[in-house]
FILOZA-474272 format. One record per atom (N, C-alpha, C, O, CB): residue in three letters; x, y, z. Coordinates in steps of 0.2 Angstrom, whole numbers, plus 2048, in hexadecimal, padded with zeros to 3 digits. Atoms other than C-alpha are relative to their C-alpha. Glycine has a CB too. Example, Ala and Ser with C-alpha at 12.3 -4.5 7.8 and 13.67 -1.06 7.14 Angstrom:
BEGIN
ALA8047FA800
ALA83E7EA827
ALA804806800
ALA809805803
ALA7FB800806
SER7FC7FA7FF
SER8447FB824
SER7FC805803
SER7FF80B804
SER8028027F9
# end
This chain:
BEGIN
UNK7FB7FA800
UNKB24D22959
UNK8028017F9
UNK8047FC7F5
UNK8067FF805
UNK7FE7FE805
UNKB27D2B94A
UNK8058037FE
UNK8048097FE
UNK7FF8027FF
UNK7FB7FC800
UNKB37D2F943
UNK8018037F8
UNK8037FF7F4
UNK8057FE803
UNK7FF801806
UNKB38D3A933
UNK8058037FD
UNK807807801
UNK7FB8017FC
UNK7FC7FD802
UNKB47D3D927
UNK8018027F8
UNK8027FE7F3
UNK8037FD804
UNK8017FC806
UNKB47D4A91B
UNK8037FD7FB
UNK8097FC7FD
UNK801806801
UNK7FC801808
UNKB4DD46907
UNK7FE8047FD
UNK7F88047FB
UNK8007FB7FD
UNK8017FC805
UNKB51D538FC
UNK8077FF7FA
UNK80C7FC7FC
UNK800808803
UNK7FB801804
UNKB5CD538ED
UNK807801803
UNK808805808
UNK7FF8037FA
UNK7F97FF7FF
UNKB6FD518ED
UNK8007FF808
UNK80280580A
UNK8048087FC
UNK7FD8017FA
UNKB70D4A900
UNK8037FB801
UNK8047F77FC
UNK7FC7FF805
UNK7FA806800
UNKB7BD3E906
UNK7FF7FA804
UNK7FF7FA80A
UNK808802802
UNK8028057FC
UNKB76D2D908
UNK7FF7FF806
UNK7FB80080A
UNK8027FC7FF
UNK7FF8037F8
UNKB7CD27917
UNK7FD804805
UNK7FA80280A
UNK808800802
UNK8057FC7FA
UNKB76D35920
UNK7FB7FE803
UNK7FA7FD809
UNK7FD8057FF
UNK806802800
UNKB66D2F91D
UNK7FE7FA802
UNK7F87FA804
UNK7FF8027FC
UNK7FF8087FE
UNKB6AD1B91E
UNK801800806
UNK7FC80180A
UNK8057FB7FB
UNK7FB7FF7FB
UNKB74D1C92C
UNK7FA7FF806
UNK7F97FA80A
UNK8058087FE
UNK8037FF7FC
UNKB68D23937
UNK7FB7FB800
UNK7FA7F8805
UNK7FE805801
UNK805803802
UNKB59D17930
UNK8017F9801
UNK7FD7F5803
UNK7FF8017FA
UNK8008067FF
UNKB61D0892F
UNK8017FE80A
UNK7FD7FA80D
UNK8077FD7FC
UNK8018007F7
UNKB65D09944
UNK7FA802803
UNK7F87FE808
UNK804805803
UNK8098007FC
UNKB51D10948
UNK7FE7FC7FE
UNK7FB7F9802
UNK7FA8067FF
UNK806802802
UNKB49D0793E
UNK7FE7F6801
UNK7FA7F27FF
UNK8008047F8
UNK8008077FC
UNKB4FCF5948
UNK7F9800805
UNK7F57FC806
UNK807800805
UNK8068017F9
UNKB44CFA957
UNK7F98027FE
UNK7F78077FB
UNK801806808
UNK805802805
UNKB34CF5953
UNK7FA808803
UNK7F580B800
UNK7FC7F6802
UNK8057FC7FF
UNKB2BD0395D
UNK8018087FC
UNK7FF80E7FC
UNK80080280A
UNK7FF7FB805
UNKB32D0F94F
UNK7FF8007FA
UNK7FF7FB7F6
UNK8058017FE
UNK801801807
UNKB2DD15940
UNK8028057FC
UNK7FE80A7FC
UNK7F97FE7FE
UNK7FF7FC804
UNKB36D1D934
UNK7FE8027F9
UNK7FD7FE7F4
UNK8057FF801
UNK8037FD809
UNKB30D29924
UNK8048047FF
UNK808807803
UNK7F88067FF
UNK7FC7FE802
UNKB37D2E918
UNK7FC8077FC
UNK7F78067F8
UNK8037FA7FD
UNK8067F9801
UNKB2FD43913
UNK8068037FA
UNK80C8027F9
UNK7FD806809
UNK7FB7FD804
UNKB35D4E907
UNK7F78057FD
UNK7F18057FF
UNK8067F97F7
UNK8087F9801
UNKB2CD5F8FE
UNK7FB7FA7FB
UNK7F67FD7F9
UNK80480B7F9
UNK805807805
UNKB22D4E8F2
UNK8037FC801
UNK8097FC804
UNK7FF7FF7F8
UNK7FF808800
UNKB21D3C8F1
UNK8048007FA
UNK8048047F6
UNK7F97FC7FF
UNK7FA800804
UNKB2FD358E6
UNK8077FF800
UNK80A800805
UNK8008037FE
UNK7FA801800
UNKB3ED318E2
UNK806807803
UNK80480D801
UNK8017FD7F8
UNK7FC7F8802
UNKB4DD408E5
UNK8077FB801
UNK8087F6805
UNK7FF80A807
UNK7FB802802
UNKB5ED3C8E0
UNK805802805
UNK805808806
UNK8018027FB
UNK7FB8007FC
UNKB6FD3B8EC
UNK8048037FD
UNK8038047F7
UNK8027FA801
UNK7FC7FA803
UNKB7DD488E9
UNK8027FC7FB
UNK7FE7FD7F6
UNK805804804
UNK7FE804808
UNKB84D3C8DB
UNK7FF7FF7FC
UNK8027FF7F7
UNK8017FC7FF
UNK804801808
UNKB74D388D1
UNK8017F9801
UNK7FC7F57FF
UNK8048057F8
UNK802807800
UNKB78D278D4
UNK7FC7FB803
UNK7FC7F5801
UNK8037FE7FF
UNK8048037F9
UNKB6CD228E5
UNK7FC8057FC
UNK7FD80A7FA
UNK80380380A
UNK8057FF800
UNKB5AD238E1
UNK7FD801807
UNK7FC7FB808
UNK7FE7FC7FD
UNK8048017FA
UNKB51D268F5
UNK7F68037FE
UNK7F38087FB
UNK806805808
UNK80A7FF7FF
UNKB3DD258F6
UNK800805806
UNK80380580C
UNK7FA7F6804
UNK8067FB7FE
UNKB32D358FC
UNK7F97FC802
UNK7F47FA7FE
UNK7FE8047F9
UNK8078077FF
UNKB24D29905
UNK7FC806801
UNK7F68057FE
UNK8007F9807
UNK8057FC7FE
UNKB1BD3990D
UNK8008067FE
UNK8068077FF
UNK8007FF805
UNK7FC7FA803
UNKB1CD4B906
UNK7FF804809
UNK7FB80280D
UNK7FC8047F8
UNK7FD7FB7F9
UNKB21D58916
UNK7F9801803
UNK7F87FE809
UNK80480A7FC
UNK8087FC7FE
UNKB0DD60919
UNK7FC7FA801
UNK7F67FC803
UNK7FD8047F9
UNK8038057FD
UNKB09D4C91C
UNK8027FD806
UNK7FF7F8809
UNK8017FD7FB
UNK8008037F7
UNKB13D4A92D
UNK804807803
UNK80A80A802
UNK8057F6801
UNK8007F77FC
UNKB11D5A937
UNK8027FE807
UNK80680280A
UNK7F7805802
UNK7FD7FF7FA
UNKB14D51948
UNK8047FA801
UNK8027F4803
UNK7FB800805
UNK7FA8067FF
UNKB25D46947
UNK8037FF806
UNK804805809
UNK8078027FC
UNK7FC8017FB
UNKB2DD3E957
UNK804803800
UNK805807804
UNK8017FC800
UNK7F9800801
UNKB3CD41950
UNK8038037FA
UNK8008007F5
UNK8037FA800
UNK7FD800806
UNKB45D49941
UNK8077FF800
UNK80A7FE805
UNK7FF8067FE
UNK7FA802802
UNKB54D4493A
UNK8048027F9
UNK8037FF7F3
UNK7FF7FA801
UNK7FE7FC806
UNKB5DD5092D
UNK8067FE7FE
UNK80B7FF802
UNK7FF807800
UNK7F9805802
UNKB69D47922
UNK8038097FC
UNK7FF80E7FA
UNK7FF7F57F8
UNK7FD7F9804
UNKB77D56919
UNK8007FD7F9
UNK7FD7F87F7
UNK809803803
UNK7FC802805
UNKB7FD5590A
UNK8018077FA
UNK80080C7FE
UNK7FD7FA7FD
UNK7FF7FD804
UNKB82D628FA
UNK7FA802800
UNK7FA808803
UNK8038007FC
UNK8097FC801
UNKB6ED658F8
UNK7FF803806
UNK7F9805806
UNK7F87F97FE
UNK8027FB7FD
UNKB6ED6F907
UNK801805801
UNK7FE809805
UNK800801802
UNK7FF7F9800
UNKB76D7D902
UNK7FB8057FA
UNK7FC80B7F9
UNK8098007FF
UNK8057FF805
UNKB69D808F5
UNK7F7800806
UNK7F27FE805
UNK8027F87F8
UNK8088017FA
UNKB59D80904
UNK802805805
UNK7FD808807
UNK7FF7F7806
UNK8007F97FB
UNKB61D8F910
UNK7FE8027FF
UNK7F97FF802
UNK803804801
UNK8067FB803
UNKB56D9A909
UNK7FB7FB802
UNK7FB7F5803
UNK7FF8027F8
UNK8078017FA
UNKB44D9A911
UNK7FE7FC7F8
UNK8007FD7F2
UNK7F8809804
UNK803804804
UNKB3AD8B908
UNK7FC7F9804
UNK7FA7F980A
UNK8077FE7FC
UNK8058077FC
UNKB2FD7A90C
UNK8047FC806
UNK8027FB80B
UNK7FC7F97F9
UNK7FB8027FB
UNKB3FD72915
UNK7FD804808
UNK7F980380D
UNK8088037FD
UNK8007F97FA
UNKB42D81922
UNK7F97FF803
UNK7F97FE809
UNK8028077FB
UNK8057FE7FE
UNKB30D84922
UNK7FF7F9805
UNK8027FB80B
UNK7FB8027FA
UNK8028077FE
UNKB2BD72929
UNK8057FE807
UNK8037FC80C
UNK8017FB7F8
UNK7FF8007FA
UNKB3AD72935
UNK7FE803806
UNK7FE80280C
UNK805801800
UNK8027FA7FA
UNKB34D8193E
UNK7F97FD803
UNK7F87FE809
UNK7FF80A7FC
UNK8078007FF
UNKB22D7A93D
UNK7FF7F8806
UNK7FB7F780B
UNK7FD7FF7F8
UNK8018057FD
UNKB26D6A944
UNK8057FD807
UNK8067F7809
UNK8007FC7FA
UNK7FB7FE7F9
UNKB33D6D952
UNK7FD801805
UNK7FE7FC809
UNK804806800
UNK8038017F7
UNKB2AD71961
UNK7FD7FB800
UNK7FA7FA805
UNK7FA806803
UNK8048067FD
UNKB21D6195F
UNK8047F9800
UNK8037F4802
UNK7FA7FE7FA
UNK7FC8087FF
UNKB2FD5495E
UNK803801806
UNK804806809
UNK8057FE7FA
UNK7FC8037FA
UNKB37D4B96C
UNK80A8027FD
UNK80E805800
UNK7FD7F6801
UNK7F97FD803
UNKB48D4F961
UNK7FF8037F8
UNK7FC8017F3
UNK8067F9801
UNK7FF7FF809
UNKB4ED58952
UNK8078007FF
UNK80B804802
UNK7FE8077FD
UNK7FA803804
UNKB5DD5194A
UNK8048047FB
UNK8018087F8
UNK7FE7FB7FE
UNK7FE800806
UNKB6BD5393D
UNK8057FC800
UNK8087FB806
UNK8008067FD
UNK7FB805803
UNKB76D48934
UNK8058067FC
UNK80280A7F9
UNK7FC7F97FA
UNK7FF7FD804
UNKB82D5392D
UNK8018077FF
UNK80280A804
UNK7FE7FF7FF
UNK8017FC800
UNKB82D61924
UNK7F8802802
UNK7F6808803
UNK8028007FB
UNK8067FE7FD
UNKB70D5F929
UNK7FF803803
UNK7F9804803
UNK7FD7FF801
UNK8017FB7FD
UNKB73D6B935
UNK7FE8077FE
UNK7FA80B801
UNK804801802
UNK7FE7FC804
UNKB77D77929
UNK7F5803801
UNK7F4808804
UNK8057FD7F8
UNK8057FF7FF
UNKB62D78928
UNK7FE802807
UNK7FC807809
UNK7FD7FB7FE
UNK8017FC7F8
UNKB60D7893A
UNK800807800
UNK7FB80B801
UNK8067FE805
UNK7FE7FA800
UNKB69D8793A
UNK7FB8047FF
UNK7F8808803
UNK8058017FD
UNK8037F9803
UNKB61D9092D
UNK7F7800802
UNK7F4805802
UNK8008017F6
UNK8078007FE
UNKB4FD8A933
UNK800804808
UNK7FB80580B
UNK7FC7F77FF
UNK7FF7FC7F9
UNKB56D95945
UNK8017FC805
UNK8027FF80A
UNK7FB803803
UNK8008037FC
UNKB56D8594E
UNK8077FF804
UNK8087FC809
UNK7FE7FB7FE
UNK7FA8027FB
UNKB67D86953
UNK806808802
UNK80B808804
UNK8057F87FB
UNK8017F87FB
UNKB69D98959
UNK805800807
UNK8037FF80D
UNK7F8801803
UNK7FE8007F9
UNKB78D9A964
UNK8017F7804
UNK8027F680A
UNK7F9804804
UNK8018067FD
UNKB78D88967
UNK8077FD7FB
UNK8097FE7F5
UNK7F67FE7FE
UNK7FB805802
UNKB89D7A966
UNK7FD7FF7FB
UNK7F78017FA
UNK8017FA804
UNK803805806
UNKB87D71954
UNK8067FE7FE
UNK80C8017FE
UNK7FA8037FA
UNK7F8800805
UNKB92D6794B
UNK7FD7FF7F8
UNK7F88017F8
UNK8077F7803
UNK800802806
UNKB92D61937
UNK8057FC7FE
UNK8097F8802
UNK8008057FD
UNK7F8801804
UNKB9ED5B92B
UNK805806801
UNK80480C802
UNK8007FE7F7
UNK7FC7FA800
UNKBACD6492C
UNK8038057FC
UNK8078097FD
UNK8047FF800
UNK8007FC806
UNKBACD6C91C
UNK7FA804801
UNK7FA8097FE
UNK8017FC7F8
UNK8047FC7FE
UNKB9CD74922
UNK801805806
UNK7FC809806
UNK7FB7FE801
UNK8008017FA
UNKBA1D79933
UNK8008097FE
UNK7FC80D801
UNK8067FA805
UNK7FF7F9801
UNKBA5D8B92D
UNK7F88047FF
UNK7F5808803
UNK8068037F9
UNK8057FD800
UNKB94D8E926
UNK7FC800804
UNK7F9805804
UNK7FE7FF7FC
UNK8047FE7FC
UNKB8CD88934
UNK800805803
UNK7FB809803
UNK8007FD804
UNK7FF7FA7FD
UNKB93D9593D
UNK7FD8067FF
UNK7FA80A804
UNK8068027FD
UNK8057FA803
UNKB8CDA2932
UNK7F97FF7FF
UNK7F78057FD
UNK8018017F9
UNK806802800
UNKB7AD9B933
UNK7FE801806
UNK7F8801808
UNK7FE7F97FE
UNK8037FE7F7
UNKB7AD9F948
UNK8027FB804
UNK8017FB80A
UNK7F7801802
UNK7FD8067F9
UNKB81D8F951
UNK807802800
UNK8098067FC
UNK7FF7F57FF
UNK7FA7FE7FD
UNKB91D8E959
UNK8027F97FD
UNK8017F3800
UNK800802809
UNK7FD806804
UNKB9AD8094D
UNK8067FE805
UNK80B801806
UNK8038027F6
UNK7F88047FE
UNKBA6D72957
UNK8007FB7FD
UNK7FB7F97FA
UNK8027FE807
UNK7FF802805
UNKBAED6694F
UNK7FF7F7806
UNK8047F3806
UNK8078047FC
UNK8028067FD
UNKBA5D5695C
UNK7FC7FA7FB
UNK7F97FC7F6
UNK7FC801805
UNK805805804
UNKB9DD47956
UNK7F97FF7FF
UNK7F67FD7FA
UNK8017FD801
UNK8087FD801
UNKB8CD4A95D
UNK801805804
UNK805805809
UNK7F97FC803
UNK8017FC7F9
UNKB88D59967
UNK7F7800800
UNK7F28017FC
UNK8048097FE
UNK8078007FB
UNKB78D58972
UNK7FD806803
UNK7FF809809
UNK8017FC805
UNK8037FB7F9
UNKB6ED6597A
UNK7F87FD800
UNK7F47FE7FB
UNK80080B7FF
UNK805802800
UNKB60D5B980
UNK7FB805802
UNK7F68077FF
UNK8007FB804
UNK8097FC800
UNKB55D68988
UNK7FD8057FB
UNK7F88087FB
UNK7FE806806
UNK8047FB803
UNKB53D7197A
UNK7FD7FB7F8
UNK7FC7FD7F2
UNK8048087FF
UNK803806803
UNKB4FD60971
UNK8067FF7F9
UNK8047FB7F5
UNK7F78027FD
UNK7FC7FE806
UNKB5ED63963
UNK8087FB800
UNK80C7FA805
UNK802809801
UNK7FB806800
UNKB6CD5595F
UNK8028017F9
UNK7FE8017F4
UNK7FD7F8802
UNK7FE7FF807
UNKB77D58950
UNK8067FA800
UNK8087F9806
UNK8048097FF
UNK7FA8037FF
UNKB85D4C94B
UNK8038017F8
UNK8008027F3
UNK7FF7F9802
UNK7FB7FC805
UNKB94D50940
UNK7FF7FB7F9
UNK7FB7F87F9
UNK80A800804
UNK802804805
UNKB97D4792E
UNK7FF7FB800
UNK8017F7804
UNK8038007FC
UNK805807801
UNKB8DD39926
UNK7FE7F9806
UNK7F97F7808
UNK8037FC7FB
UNK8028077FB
UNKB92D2A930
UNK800801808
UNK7FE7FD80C
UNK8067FC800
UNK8028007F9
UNKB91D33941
UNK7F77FF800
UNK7F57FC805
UNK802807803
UNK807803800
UNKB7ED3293B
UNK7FE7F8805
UNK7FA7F780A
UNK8007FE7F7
UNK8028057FC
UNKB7FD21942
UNK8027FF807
UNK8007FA80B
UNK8027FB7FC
UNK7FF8007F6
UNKB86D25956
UNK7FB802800
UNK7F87FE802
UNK806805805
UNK8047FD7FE
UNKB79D31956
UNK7FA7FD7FF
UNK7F67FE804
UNK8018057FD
UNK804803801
UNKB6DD26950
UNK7FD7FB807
UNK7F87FA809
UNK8017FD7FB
UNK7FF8047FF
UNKB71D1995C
UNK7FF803809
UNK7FE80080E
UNK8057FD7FD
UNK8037FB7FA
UNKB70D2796A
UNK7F9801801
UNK7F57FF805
UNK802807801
UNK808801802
UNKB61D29964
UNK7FB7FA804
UNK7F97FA80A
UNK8007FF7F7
UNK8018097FC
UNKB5BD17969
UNK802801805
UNK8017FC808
UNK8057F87FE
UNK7FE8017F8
UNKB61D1B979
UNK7F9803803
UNK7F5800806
UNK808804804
UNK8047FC7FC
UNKB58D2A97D
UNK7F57FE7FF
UNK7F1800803
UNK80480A7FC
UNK804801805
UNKB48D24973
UNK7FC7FC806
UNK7F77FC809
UNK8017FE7F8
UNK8028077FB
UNKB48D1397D
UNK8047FF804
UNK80180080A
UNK8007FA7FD
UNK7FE8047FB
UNKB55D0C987
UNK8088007FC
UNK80A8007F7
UNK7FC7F9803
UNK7F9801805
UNKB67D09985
UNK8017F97FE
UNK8067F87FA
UNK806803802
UNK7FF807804
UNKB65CF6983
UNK7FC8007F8
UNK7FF7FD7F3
UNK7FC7FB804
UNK7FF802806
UNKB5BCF9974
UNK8038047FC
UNK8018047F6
UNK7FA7FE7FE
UNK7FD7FD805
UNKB67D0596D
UNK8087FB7FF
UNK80C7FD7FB
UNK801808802
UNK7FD8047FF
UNKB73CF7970
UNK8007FA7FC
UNK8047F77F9
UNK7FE7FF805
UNK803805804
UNKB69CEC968
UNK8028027F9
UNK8057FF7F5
UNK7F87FF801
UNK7FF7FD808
UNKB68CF8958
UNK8077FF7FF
UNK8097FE7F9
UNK7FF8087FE
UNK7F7801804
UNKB7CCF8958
UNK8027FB7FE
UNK8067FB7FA
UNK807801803
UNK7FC804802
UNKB7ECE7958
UNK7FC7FB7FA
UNK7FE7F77F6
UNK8037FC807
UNK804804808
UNKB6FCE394A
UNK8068017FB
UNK8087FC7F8
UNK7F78057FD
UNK7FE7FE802
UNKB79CED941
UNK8097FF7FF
UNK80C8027FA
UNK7FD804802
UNK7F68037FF
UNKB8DCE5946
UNK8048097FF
UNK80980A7FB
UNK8047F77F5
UNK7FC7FA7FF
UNKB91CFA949
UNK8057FC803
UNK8047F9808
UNK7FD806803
UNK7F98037FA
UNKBA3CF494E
UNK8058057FD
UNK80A8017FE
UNK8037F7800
UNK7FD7FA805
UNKBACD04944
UNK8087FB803
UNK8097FA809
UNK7FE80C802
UNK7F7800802
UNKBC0CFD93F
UNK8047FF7FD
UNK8087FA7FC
UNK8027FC802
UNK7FE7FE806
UNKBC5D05932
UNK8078007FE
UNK80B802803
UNK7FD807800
UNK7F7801802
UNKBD7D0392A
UNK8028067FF
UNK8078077FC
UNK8027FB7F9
UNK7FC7FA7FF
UNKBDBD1492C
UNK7FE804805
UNK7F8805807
UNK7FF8047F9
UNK8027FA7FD
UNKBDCD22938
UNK8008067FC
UNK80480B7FC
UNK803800806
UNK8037FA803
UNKBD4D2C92D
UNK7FD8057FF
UNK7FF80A7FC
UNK7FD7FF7FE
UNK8087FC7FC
UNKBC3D33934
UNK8008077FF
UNK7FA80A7FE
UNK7FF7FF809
UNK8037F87FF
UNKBC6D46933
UNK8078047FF
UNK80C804803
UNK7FC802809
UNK7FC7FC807
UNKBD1D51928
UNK807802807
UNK80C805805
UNK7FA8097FA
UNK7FA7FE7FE
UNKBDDD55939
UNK8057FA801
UNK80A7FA804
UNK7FF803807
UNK7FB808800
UNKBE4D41937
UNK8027FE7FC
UNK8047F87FD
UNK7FF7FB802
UNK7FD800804
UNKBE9D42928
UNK8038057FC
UNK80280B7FF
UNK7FE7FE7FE
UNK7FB7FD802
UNKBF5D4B91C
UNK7FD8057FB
UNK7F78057FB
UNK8067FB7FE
UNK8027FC805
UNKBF3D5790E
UNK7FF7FD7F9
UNK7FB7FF7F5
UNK8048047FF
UNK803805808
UNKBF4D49900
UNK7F97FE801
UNK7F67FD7FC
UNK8047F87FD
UNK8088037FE
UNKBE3D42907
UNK7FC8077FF
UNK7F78067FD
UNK7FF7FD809
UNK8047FB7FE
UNKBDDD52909
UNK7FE8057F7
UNK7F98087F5
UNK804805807
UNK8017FD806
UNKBE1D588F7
UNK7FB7FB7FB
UNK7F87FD7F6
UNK8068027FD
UNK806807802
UNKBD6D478F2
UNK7FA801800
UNK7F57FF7FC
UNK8007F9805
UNK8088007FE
UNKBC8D4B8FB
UNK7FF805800
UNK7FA806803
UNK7FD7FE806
UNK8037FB802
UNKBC7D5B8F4
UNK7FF8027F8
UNK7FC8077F5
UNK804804803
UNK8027FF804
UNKBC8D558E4
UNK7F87FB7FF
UNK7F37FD7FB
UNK8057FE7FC
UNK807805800
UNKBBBD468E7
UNK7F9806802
UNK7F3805800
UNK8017F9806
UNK8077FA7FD
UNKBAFD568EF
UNK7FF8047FA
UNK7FA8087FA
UNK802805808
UNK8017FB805
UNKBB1D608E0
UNK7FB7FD7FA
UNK7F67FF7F7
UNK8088027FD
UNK804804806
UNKBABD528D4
UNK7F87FF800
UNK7F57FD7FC
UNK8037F97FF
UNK8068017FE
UNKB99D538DE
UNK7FE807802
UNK7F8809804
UNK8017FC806
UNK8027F77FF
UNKB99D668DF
UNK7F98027FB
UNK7F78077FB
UNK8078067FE
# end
C-alpha cells in the first residue's frame, strides 16, 4: 500500500513527520515522499532540509495522499503541477488527506466543494473562500467521498493514526500509537487560541510574522 506525501517549499514539518512517523510502523505501508522534482525543498524557516525521492508524474496511482500545510501554500492556489496531480490522482486513492493548511490545496484543486474541512485556525477563513465549509474540529471525515482533513500540524498525527485504523485495523493503529508513546500531556492548556489570553496571542502573532 502506498502512501504519498507531497513536499514543497516553506511546509511545515510536522505536518509531514507527524503523519510518517505513525504509517510508516506498519510494515504493509510504504510511504513516498513526491514533489514537482527530486531533491531537497526547504521548511518554512529554511532551517529543515526534507528529501523529494519521487517527482509528482512518477506516482500517478497513490493509496493514499497525505498533504502537509504550511506558508508555501498560499503561493500553489493558482492552477499548477500540485493542484494538477491532486485532481489526477483522486479518483484512484482509497483516501485523500490533509494535514493542515493542506487543505487549503484540497480546496483549490475542487476537492472539497461544499464539503466540512477544518485547518489551522489562522486558515480557517480562507478555506472558506476556496468552496468548503471551514469548522474548527480536529479531523473532519467524509468517508464516502474518500476525503479526511485534520486541523493544525499536530492533529496530523490523530489523523494519521485513524488512518491505521481505517487502512488496517484498529489494533494496528494501536500499535502505531504506542511505537510512537503518542500519550499528549502538555503543561499547558494551550492548544487553540480560545484557551488562551491576548498576551499569548500577541506572541504568536509575532512569532508568525517572523516566518511570513
Amino acid at each position: 500500500m502506498q502512501i504519498a506525501i507531497p513536499l514543497y517549499p516553506r511546509l511545515t514539518a510536522l505536518d509531514a513527520i507527524g503523519p510518517y512517523e505513525v504509517l510508516q510502523r506498519i510494515p504493509s505501508i510504504d510511504v513516498v515522499f513526491v514533489g514537482e522534482r527530486r531533491g531537497e525543498v526547504r521548511t518554512e524557516n529554511g532551517f529543515l532540509g526534507l528529501t523529494v525521492d519521487a517527482a509528482l508524474d512518477e506516482v500517478a496511482a497513490p493509496d493514499v495522499v497525505v498533504v502537509p500545510g504550511g506558508i508555501g501554500t498560499r503561493g500553489m492556489l493558482a492552477p499548477g503541477p500540485y493542484l494538477d496531480w491532486l485532481r489526477a490522482v483522486h479518483p484512484g486513492t482509497r483516501y485523500t488527506t490533509s494535514v493542515c493548511s493542506g487543505s487549503l490545496l484540497l480546496a483549490a484543486a475542487g476537492l472539497l466543494d461544499g464539503l466540512t474541512a477544518t485547518t489551522h485556525w489562522g486558515a480557517l477563513e480562507l478555506l472558506g473562500r476556496l468552496g468548503a465549509v471551514p469548522v474548527s474540529e480536529r479531523v473532519v471525515e467524509h468517508l464516502d467521498r474518500r476525503v479526511i482533513t485534520a486541523a493544525g500540524v499536530s492533529a496530523g498525527i490523530d489523523m494519521a493514526i485513524r488512518l491505521a485504523e481505517l487502512l488496517v485495523d484498529g489494533v494496528a493503529a494501536r500499535a502505531a500509537q504506542v511505537a510512537i508513546e503518542y500519550d499528549p500531556q502538555p503543561p499547558f492548556d494551550a492548544g487553540h487560541p480560545s484557551r488562551v489570553d491576548g498576551e499569548v496571542m500577541a506572541r504568536v502573532g509575532e512569532y508568525s510574522a517572523l516566518r511570513a
